[in-house]
C-alpha positions as CSV (number, residue, x, y, z in Angstrom):
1,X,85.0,92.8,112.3
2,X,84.8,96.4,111.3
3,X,82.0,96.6,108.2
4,X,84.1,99.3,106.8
5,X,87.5,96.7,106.6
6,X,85.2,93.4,105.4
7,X,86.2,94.1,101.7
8,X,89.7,94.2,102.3
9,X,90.0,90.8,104.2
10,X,87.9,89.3,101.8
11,X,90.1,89.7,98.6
12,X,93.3,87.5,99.7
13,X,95.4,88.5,97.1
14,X,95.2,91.8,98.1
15,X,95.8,90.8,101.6
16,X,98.6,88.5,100.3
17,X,100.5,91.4,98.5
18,X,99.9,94.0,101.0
19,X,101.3,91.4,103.8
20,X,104.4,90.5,102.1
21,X,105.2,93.7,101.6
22,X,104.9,94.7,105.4
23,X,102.2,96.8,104.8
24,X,99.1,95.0,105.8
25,X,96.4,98.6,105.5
26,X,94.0,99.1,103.7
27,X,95.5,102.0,102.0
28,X,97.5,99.3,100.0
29,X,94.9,100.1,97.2
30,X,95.6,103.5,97.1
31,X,99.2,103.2,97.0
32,X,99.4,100.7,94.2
33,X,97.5,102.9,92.2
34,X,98.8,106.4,93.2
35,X,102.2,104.9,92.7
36,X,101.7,103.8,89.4
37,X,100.6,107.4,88.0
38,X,103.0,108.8,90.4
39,X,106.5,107.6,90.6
40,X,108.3,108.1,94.2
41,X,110.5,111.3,93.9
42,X,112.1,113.3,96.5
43,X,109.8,116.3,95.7
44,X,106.8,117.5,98.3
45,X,102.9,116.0,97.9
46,X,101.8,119.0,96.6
47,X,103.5,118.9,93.6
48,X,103.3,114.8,92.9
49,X,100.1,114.1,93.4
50,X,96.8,116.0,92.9
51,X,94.9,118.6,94.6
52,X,96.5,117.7,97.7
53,X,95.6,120.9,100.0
54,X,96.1,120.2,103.5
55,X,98.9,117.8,102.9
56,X,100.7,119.7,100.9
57,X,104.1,120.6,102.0
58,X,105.2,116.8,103.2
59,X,107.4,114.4,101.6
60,X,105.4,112.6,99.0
61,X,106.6,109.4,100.2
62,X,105.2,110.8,103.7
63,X,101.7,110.9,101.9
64,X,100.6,106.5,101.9
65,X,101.9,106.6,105.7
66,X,99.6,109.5,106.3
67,X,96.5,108.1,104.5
68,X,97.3,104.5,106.5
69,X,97.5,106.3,109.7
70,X,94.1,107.8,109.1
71,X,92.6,104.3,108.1
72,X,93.7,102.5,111.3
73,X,93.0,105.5,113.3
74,X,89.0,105.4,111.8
75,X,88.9,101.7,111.1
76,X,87.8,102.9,107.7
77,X,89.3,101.9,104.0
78,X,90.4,104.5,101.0
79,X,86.9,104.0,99.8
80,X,85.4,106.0,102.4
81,X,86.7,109.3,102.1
82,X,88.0,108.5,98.6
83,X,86.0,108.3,94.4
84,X,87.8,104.8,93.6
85,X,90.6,105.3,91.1
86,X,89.8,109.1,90.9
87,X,91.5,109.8,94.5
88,X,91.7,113.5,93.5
89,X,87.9,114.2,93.8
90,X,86.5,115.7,96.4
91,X,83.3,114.3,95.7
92,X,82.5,112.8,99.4
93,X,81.8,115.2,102.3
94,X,84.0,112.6,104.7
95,X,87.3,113.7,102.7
96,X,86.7,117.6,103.3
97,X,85.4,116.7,106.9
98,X,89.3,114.8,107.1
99,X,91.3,117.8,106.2
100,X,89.0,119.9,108.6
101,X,90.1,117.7,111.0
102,X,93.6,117.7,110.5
103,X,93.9,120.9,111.0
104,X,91.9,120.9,114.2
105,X,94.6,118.6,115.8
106,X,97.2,120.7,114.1
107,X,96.0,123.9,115.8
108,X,95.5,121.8,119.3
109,X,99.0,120.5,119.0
110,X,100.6,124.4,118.5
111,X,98.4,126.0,120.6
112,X,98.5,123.6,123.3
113,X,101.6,121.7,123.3
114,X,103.8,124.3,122.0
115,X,103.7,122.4,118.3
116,X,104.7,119.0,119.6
117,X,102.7,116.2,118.1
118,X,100.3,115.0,121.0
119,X,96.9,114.8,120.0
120,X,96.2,112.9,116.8
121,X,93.1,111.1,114.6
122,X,93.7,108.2,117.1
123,X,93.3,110.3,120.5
124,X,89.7,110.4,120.3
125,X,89.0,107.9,117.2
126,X,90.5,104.6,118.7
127,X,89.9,102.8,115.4
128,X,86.1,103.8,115.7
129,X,84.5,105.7,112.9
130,X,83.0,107.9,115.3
131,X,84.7,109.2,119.2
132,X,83.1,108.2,121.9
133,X,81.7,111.3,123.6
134,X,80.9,109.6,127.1
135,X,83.0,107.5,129.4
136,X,82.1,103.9,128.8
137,X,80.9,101.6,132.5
138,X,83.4,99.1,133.4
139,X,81.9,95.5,133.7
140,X,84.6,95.2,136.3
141,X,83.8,96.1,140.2
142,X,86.1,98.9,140.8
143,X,88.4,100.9,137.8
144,X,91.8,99.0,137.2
145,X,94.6,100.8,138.5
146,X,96.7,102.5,136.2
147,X,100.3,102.2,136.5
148,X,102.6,104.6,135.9
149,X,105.3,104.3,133.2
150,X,107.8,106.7,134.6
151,X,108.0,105.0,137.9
152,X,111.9,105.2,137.9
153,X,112.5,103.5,141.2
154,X,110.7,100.2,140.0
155,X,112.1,100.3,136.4
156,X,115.9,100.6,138.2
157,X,115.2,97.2,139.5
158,X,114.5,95.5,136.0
159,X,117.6,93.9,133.7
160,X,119.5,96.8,131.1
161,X,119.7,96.5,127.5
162,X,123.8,94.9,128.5
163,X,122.3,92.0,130.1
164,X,118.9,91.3,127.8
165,X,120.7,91.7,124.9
166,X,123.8,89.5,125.8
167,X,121.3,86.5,127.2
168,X,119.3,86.8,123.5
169,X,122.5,86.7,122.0
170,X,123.8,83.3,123.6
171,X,120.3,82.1,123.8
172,X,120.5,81.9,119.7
173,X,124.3,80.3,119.9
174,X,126.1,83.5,121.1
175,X,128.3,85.8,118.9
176,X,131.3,83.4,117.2
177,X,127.5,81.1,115.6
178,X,125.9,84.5,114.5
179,X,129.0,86.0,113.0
180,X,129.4,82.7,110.7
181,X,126.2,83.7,109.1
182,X,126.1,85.1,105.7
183,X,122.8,84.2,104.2
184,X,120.1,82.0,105.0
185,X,117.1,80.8,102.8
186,X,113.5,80.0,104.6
187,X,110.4,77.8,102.5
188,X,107.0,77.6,104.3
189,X,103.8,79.5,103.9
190,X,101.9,82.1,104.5
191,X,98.4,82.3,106.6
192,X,95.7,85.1,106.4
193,X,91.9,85.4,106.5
194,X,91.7,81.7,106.2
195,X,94.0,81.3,103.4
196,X,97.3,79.9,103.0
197,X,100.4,80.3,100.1
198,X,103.5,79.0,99.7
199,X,106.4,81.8,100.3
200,X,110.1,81.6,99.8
201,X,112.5,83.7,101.5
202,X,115.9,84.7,100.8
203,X,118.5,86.9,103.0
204,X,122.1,87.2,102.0
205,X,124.9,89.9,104.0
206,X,125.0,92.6,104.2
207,X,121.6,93.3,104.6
208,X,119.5,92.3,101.4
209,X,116.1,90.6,101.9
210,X,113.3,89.0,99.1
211,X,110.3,87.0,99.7
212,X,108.1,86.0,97.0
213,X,104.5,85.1,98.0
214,X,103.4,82.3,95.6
215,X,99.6,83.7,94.7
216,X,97.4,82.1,92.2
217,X,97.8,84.3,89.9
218,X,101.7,85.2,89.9
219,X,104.1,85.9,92.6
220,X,104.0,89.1,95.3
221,X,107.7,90.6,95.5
222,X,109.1,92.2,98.3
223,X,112.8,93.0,98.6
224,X,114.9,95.3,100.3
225,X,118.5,95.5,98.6
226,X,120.8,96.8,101.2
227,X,120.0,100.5,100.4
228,X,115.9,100.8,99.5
229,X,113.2,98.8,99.2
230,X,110.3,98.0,96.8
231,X,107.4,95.8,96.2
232,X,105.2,94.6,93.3
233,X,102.4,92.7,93.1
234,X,101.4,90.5,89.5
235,X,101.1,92.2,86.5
236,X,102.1,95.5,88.2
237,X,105.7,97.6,87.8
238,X,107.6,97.6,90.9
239,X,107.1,100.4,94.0
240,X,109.3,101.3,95.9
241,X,108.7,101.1,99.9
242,X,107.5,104.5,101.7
243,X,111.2,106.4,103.5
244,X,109.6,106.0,106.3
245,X,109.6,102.3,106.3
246,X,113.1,102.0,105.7
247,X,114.0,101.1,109.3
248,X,111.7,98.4,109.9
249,X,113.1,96.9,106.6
250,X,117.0,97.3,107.6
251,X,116.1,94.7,110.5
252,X,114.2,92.2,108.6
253,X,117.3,91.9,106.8
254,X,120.1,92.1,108.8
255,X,121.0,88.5,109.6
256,X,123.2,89.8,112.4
257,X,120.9,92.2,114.3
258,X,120.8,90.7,117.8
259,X,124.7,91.8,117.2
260,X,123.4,95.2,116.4
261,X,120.8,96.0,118.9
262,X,122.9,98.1,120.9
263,X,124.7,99.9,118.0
264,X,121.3,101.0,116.5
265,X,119.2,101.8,119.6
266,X,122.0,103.2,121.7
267,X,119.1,104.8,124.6
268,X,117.3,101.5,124.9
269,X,116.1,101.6,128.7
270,X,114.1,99.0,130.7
271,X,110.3,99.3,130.7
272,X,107.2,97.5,132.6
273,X,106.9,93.6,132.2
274,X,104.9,92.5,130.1
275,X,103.0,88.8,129.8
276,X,102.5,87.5,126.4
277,X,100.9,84.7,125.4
278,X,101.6,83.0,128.8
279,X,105.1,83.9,129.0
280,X,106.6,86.5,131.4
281,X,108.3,89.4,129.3
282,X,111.1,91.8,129.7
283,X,111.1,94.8,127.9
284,X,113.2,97.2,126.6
285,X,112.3,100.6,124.8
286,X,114.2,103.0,122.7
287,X,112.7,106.6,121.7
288,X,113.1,109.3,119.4
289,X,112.1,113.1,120.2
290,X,109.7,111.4,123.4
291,X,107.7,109.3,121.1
292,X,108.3,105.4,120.8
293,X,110.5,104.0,118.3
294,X,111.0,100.5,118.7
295,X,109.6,97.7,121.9
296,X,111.7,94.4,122.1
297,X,110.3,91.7,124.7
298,X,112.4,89.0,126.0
299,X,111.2,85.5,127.8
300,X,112.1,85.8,131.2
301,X,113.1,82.4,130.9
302,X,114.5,81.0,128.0
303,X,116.3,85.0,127.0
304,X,114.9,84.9,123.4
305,X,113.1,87.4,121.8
306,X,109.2,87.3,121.7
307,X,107.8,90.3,120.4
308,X,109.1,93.3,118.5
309,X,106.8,96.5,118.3
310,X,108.1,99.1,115.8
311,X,107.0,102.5,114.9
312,X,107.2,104.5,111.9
313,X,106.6,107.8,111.9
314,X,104.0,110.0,109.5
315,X,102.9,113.7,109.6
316,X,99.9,112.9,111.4
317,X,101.0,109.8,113.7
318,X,102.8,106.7,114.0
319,X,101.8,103.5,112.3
320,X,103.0,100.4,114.5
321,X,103.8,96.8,113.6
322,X,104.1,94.2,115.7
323,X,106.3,91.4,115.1
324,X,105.8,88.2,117.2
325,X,108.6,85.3,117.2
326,X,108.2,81.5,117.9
327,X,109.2,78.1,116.9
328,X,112.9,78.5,117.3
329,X,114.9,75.8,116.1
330,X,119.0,75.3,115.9
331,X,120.4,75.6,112.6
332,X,123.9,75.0,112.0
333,X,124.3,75.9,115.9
334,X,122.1,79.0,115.7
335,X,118.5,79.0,116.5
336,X,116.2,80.3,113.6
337,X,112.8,81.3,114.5
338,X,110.7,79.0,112.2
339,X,107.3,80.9,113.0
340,X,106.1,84.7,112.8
341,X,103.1,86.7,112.9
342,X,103.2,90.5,111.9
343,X,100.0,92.6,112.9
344,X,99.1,96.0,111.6
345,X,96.0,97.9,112.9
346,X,94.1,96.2,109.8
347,X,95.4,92.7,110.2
348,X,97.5,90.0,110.4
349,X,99.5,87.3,108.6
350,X,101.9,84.7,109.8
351,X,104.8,82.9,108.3
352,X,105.6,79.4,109.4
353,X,108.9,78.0,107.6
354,X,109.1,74.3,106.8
355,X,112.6,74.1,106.0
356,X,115.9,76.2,106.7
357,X,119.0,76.7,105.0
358,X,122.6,78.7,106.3
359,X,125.5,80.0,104.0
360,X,124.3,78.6,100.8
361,X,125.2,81.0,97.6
362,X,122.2,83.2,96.3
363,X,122.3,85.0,93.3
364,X,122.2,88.9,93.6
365,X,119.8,88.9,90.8
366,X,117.2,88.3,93.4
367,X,117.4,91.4,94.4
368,X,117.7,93.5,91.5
369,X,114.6,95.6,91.1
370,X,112.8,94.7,87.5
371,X,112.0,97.7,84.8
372,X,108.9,96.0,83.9
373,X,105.6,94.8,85.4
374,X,106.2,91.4,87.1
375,X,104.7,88.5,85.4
376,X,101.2,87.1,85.9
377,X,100.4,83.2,85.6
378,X,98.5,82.1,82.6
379,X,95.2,81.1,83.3
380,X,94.1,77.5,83.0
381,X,92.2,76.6,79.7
């Protein structure tokens, strides 16, 4: 494991929070406590936070993104360019050397490729501190071939998005099942760096989401209410969940969205095949401005879905999760999946449910955002 991420994995509740709330980087410290000072507005970095220079003139909900991006691009934690809870310091030479380099890609990206966003931290990082100057040996016998991804004649021979979708669709119980569907709640637990909580989930139409993460000292929160979303973590005030995450959290709580595929990702087009975990995968790939925006992979097979990769976008890059599906079970005559696992660039967490319920009432109250910092359990005598 890289030395630089140790710390992070090491303090599970931590890990806990920043899992629940979908975003499992190391940056999580910085956010909580940026956010805390600095409340989410509409206005640009330079004017929320402090001596921002380089970063000035982005959306100061763009900022976290940008500083996560950087940290899986490096493999490297907020501690390494940043003075712990004085993030406006330029104390450590590795923060100038970061701004030096953002504009070096900057320049590389107008000058070469007429401003588009090609090169990035992660074009010659890799998640390695420092780029690897020469071409690494293969242990294989010959170089692996390379296949093209814009090999149109083989991709017209693969299933379209009309057929995929419409086999995952009646793979879960088909359309009439899905439509009767108007919330569902989910009780299981929660496994990271060898550790395991209890976690309650609740979804309710249209489109609100809240899991609380049982820690040991007080429960994680992380809802999205139809509209935004926000997290908070014990004995902290809520925070609301970066614009640019806003997406990825419409899905997680859209109990209809094999229904809805289509509608949201109108250009989804085939791409390569794909084996994961054993199973043979089709794909399908939707993207915005040539950059990727979402991967779905269906089993060959049985038509359900397997993996999800999803991008959100940054100034400097895209930060990806992926989202792998399993245990599906009929409930109510439409199949749940009872296990996931999401995966960051910094880790990984999965959710394994225990028990499932359809159409039961659930207070809206659960997804109200509180004014106050949520409540910490009272430590044993």
């Amino acid at each position: 494991m890289n030395k630089h991420r140790s710390s992070f994995l090491s303090n599970p509740c931590l890990f806990a929070f920043c899992a629940a709330a979908a975003l499992v980087s190391p940056a999580g410290v910085a956010q909580s406590q940026l956010a805390e000072a600095h409340p989410s507005t509409q206005a640009i970095a330079g004017h929320t936070f402090k001596n921002i220079q380089v970063l000035k003139d982005i959306p100061s909900d763009a900022l976290i993104p940008s500083m996560q991006f950087i940290s899986a691009s490096l493999g490297v934690e907020c501690g390494f360019c940043h003075v712990e809870n004085h993030f406006d310091q330029d104390d450590k030479k590795p923060k100038v050397t970061a701004r030096k380099m953002i504009l070096m890609t900057k320049e590389i990206n107008q000058d070469g490729f007429d401003g588009r966003r090609q090169v990035t931290c992660n074009t010659c990082h890799r998640g390695a501190l420092v780029p690897a100057a020469v071409p690494l040996i293969s242990e294989e016998p010959s170089r692996p071939k390379i296949e093209s991804l814009d090999d149109e004649q083989f991709l017209r021979t693969l299933p379209g998005p009309t057929e995929l979708v419409g086999k995952y669709v009646a793979a879960l119980g088909g359309e009439k099942a899905l439509l009767r569907i108007f919330s569902r709640t989910q009780k299981g637990t929660t496994s990271f760096a060898g550790r395991e909580v209890g976690i309650d989930i609740y979804d309710k139409a249209p489109g609100k989401r809240t899991s609380f993460m049982h820690l040991p000292n007080g429960d994680s929160v992380t809802v999205f209410d139809g509209q935004q979303g926000w997290t908070g973590s014990p004995g902290h005030p809520p925070r609301e969940i970066p614009g640019s995450e806003a997406e990825g959290s419409k899905i997680d709580a859209d109990l209809q969205f094999p229904l809805h595929i289509r509608q949201i990702f109108p250009d989804l087009r085939p791409g390569r095949p794909e084996n994961i975990a054993g199973r043979e995968t089709y794909q399908l790939v939707s993207e915005n401005a040539g950059q990727p925006r979402i991967r779905l992979y269906f089993d060959k097979q049985t038509g359900l879905l397997l993996r999800m990769v999803r991008y959100s976008d940054s100034p400097l890059g895209l930060n990806p999760v992926r989202v792998d599906y399993g245990d599906y079970r009929p409930v109510e005559g439409a199949k749940v999946a009872y296990q996931w696992t999401v995966a960051r660039p910094s880790g990984q967490f999965t959710i394994q449910v225990a028990e499932v319920r359809q159409n039961v009432e659930i207070d809206d109250a659960k997804f109200t955002k509180p004014a106050t910092a949520l409540p910490q359990a009272q430590a044993a005598p």
